[in-house]
N, C-alpha and C positions, 0 to 999 in steps of 0.2 A: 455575471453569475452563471453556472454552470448545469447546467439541467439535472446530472445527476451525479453523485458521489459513491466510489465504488469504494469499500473500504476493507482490506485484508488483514490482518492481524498475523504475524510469522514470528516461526519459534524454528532456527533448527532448521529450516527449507528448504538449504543450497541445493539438493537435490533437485528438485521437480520446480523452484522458483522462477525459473527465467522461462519456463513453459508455461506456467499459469500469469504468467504477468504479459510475455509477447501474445498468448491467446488473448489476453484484454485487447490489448492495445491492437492488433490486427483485425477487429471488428470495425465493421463500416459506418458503425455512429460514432463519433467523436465530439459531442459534448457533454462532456466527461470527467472529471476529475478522480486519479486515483489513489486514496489513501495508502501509503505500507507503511502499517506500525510495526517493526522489530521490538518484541517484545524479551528484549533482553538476552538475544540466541549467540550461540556458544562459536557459530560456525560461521562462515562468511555472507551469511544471509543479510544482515545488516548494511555489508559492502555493497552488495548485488543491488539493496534498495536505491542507495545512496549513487549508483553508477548509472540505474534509469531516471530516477528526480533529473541528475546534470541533463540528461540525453533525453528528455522529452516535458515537456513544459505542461504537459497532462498530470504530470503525476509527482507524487511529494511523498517524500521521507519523513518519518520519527522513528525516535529511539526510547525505549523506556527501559527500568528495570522489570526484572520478570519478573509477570502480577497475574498471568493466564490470558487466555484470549477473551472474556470478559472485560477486563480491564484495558486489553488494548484494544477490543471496538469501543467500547463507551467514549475512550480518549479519542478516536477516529470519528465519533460522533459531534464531539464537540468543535472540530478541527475543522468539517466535513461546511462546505460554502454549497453545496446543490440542490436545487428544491427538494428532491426527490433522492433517499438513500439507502 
């Protein structure tokens, strides 16, 4: 089990994604898990999620249809294995 669960929810984010995801992942604590819900985005954000899940065993991909980011933390809630979230 993983001490804590970091959970994002993305809509839309190709922009600034791959900077607020390598800022996680370059912090010096590493147990960790990182949620990216794509909440149904129009843009390649989805891709991006799905290209760091393969590339680092930290962090995990879903896909939902657009519901708002409500809906895609609640789902990252339930998803989410860390004591602490």
């Amino acid at each position: 089990m993983k001490l804590l669960s970091i959970i994002i929810p993305v809509y839309n984010a190709e922009k600034y994604l791959k900077e607020c995801i390598d800022s996680i992942l370059e912090q010096s604590f590493e147990d960790f898990e990182l949620l990216l819900i794509d909440d149904g985005s129009k843009d390649s954000s989805g891709l991006i999620c799905d290209s760091y899940a393969q590339e680092d065993e930290r962090v995990k991909s879903f896909h939902l249809e657009n519901g708002g980011p409500s809906r895609a933390r609640n789902y990252g809630i339930r998803k989410a294995i860390g004591e602490y979230i």
